[in-house]
N, C-alpha and C positions, 0 to 999 in steps of 0.2 A: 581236272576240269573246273571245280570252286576256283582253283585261285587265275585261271585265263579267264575265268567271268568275269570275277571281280576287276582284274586287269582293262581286260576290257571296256565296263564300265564304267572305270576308274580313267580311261584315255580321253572317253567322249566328254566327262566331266569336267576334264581336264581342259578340254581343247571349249566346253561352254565357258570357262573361268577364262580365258585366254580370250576370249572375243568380248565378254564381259565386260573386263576390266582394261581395253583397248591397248593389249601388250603387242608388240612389233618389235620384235626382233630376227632378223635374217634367221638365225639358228632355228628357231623353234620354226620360221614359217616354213624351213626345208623339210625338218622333222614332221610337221602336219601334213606337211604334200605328201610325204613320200608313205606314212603311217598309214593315212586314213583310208584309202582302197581297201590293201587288206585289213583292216579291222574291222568293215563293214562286211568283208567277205566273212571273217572269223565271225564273227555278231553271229550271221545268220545260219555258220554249219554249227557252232557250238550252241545255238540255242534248240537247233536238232537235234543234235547228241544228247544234249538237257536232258529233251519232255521224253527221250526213246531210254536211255537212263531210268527216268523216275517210272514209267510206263514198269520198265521189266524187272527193277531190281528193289529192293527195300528202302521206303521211303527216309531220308535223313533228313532233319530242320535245315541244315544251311548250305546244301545241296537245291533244297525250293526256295531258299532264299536269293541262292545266288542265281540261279534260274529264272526268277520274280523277276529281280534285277534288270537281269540281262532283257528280257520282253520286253519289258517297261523303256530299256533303255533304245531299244529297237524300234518300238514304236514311234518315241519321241523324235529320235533319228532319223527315221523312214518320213514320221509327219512332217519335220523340218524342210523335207525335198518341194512340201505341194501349198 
């Protein structure tokens, strides 16, 4: 679960570095199209799994870390829509 967070967060990061720095290349644009649904889907069931995780089982640092993460990175995600 830590490392598809981090994944994930690590995609969206990715794809903010890529519009950033005005990279255009076919490859990567099929890769973004084809990625970003389901990473948006994963975002929002593994940040459920997260807080249901941390709720019922013994708290570990980089388990809230990577779940901080992930929120934060939803958020930003989510606000970028409106």
């Amino acid at each position: 679960m830590i490392v598809a967070n981090f994944a994930i967060v690590s995609y969206f990061i990715l794809i903010w570095l890529i519009n950033f720095y005005k990279i255009d290349f076919v490859l990567i644009g099929v890769f973004r199209e084809l990625l970003t649904i389901p990473f948006l889907i994963a975002q929002i069931v593994f940040l459920v799994i997260g807080i249901k995780f941390i709720i019922k089982n013994q708290i570990d640092t980089l388990t809230i870390i990577s779940v901080l993460s992930l929120a934060i990175c939803m958020i930003i995600t989510i606000g970028s829509f409106f």
